[in-house]
C-alpha positions as CSV (number, residue, x, y, z in Angstrom):
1,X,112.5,108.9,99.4
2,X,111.2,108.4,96.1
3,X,107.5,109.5,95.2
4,X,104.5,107.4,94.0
5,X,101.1,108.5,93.6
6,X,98.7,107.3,96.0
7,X,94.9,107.6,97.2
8,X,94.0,107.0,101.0
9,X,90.2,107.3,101.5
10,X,89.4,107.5,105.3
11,X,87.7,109.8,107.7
12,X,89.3,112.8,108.4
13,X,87.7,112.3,112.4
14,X,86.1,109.7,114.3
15,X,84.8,109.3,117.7
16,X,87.0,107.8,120.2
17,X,86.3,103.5,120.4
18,X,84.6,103.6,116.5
19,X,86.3,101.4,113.9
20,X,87.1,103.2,111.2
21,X,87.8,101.6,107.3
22,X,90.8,102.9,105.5
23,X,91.7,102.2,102.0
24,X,95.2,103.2,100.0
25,X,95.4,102.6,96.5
26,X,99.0,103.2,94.9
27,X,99.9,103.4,91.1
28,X,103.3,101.9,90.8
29,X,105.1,101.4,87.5
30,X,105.8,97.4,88.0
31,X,108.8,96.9,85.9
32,X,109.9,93.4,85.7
33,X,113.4,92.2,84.4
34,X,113.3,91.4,80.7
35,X,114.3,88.0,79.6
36,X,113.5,88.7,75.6
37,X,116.3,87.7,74.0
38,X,118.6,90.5,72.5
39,X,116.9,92.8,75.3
40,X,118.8,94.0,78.1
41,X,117.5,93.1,81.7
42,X,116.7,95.6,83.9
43,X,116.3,95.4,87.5
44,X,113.0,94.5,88.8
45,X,111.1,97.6,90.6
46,X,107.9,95.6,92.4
47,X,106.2,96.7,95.7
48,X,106.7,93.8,97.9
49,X,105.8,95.0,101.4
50,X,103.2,97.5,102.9
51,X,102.7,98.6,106.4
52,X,100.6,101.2,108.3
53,X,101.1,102.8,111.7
54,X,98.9,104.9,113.7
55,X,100.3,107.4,116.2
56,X,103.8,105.6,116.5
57,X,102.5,101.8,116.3
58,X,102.2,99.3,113.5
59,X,98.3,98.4,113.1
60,X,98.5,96.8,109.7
61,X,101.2,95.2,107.2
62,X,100.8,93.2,104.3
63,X,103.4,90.8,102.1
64,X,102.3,91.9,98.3
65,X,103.9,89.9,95.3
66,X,104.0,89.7,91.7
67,X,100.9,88.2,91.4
68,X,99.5,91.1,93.3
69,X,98.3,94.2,90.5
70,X,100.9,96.3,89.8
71,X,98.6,99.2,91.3
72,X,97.5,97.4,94.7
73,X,94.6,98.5,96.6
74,X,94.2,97.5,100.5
75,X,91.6,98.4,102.5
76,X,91.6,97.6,106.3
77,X,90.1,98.6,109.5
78,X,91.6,100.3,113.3
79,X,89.7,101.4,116.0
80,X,89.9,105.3,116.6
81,X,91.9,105.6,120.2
82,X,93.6,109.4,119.9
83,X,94.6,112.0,117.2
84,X,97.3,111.2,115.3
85,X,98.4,110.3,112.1
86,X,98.3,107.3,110.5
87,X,101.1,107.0,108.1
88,X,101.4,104.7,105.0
89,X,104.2,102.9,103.1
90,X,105.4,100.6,100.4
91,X,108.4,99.2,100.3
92,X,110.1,97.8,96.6
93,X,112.3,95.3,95.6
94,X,114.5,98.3,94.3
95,X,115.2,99.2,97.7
96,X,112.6,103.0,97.3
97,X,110.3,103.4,99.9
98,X,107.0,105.6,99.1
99,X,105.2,107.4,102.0
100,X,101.8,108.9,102.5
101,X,100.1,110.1,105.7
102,X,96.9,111.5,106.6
103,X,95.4,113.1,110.3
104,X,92.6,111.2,112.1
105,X,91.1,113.6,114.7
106,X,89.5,111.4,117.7
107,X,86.7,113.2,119.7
């Protein structure tokens, strides 16, 4: 698994039925493939998929693009239901997949 740095801001505990707002930011090197001439192309490295799960289920996912910022940031909501963690990931065109994950206590 490959490493990226990323922020997730969200409540470290919730009461049990309240929404709660999450937001990731991730700082990805966006390399594109150079067409300059007399350059050599490279293979293009661009987060094209994220995807959240909480306790074992998918509760968000997201198509990104390179019109999207290199350095995407998301912010989403889920309603607090158990503990558990929530657990974050990009997926790039270069086939890495970053990985975050954070605890949500529900009381």
């Amino acid at each position: 698994m490959a490493d990226i740095t990323a922020r997730v801001t969200m409540p470290t505990s919730a009461r049990k039925g309240e929404i709660i707002e999450i937001k990731v930011l991730a700082r990805h090197t966006m390399d594109r493939a150079v067409d300059a001439p007399g350059l050599k192309p490279s293979p293009r490295r661009i987060i094209h998929s994220f995807r959240a799960s909480y306790a074992g289920e998918e509760i968000f996912r997201m198509a990104l693009s390179s019109g999207i910022a290199s350095n995407p940031f998301i912010s989403f909501t889920t309603v607090a239901t158990e503990t558990g963690v929530i657990s974050f990931e990009w997926l790039e065109d270069g086939g890495a997949v970053y990985s975050r994950a954070a605890t949500l206590v529900v009381t």
